[in-house]
BAMIRO-694446 format. One line per 3 residues: number of its first residue (from 1); their letters; for each residue y, x, z of C-alpha. Coordinates in Angstrom, 3 decimals. Layout:
BAMIRO-694446
NUM	A	Y X Z | ...
This chain:
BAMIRO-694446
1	XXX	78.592 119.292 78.100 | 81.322 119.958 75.568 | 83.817 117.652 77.375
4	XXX	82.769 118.881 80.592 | 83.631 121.969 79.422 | 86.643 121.372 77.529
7	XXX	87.941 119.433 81.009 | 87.654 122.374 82.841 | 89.348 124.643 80.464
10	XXX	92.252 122.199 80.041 | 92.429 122.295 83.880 | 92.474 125.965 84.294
13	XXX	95.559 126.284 81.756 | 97.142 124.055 83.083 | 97.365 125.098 86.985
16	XXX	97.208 128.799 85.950 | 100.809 127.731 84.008 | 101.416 125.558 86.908
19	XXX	99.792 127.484 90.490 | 102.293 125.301 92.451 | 100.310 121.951 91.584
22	XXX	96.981 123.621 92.656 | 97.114 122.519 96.050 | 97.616 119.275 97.256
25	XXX	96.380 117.071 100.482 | 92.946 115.244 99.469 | 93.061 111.590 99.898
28	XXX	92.580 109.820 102.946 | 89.592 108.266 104.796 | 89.938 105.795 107.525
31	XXX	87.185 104.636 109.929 | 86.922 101.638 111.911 | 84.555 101.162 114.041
34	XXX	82.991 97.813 114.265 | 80.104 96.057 116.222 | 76.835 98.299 117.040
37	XXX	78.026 101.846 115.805 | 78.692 99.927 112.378 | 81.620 101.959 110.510
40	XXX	83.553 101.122 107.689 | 85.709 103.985 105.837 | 88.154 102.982 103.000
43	XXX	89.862 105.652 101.157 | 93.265 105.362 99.617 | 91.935 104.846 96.434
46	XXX	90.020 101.962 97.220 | 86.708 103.590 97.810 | 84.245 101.968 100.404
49	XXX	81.518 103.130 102.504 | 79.950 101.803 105.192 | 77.814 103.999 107.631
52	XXX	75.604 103.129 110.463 | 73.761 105.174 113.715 | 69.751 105.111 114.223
55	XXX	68.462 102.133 116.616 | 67.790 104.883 119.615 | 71.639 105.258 120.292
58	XXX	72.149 101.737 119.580 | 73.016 101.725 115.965 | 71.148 98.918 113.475
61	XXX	70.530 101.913 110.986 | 71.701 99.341 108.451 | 73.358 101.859 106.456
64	XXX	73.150 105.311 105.893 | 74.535 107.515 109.124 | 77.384 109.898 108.478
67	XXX	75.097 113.358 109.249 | 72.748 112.062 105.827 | 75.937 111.555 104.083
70	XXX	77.481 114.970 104.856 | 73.728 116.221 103.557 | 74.747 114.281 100.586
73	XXX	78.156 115.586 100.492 | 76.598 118.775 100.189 | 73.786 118.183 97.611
76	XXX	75.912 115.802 95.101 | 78.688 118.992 95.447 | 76.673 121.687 94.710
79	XXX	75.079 119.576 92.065 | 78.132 118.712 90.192 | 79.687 122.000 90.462
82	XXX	76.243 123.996 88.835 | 76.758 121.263 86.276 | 79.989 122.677 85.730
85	XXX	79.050 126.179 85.464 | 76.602 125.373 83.313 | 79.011 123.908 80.974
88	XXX	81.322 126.315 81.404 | 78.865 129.121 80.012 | 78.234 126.446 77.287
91	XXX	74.681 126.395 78.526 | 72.531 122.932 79.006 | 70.641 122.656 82.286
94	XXX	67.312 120.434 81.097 | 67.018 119.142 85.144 | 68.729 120.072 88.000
97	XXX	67.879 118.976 91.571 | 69.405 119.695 94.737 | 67.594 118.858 98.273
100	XXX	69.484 119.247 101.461 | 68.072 118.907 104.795 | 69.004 120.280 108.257
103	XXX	67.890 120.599 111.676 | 69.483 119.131 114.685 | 69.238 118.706 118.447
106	XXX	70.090 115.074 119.494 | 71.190 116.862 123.183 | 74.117 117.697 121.283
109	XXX	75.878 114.787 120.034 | 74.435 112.661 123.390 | 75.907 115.408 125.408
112	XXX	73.447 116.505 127.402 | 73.558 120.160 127.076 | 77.315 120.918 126.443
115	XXX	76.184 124.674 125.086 | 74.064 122.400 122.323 | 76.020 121.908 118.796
118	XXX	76.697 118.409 118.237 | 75.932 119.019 114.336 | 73.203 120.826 112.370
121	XXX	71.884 124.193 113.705 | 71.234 125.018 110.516 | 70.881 123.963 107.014
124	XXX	68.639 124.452 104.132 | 69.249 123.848 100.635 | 66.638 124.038 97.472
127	XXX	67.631 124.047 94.280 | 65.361 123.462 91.479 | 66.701 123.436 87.499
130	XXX	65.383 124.246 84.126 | 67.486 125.349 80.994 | 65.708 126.100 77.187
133	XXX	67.989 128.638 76.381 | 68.519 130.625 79.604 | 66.637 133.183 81.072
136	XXX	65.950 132.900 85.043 | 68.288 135.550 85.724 | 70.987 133.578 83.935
139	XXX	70.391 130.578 85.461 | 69.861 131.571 88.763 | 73.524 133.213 88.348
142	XXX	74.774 130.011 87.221 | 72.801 128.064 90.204 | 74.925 130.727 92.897
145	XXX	78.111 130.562 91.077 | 77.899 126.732 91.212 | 76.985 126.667 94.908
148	XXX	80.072 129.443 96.075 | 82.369 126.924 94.302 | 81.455 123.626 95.575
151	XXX	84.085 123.063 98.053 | 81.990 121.051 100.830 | 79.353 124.301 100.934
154	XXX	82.645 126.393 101.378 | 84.083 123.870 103.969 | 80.647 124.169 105.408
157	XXX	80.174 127.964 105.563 | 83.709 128.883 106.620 | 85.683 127.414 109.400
160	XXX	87.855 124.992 108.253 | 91.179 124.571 110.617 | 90.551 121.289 112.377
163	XXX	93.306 119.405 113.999 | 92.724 116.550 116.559 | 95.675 114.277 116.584
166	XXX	95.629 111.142 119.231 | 97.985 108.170 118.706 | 98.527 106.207 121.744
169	XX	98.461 102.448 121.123 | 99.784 99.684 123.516
């Protein structure tokens, strides 16, 4: 916790000394698409994931599909960043787990019904934690303050500027 903590503080010094450093372009994830809905993403760090779609839209569901790994995009977020809170109140959450789950209509993304959402219709999220030496109150402050900061619930809730860019290739 204490180098969680310190981390955080060193980081908040530093960009409120230096606000022009706080923003910056994340890194980069590329897609290919391979055989049978099979997608590989590399980041520019190196990072590898490989996703895959379910059997009925002719997918091997191999891997995980991308909507269960935005679910836990959202989860490992809003986990890390209540961990943070925690330690930033210098309190010690005993367990913390987040569920995310979501409902959907497949006439959506198979574009049957254009007036369908191709994502989630909605989303739920449960949160369950313990701490020794906070009251609920407390921790259910920390629980909300860590969920408002994680930035894929705030990408999530808000709408995010989205820019389609199509390079022609001969």
């Amino acid at each position: 916790m204490t180098d969680i903590k310190s981390s955080i503080e060193d980081a908040v010094a530093y960009l409120s000394e230096h606000p022009n450093e706080a923003r910056y372009i994340d890194s980069l994830a590329r897609a290919t698409l391979g055989g049978s809905l099979r997608v590989d993403v590399v980041g520019s760090d190196g990072a590898r994931i490989t996703t895959d779609m379910p059997g009925a839209v002719g997918g091997r569901a191999e891997e995980p599909s991308p909507g269960w790994l935005y679910r836990a995009a959202i989860a490992s977020c809003i986990a890390s960043t209540i961990g943070m809170e925690a330690a930033r109140a210098g309190l010690e959450l005993s367990s913390l787990e987040v569920e995310v789950d979501s409902e959907s209509d497949n006439r959506g993304i198979l574009g049957i019904e254009e007036s369908t959402p191709a994502g989630p219709i909605s989303t739920r999220i449960r949160v369950r934690a313990t701490a020794s030496q906070m009251d609920r109150a407390e921790l259910r402050q920390v629980i909300e303050r860590g969920t408002m900061r994680c930035p894929v619930f705030d990408a999530t809730q808000r709408a995010v500027e989205m820019k389609l860019e199509i390079e022609e290739s001969t």
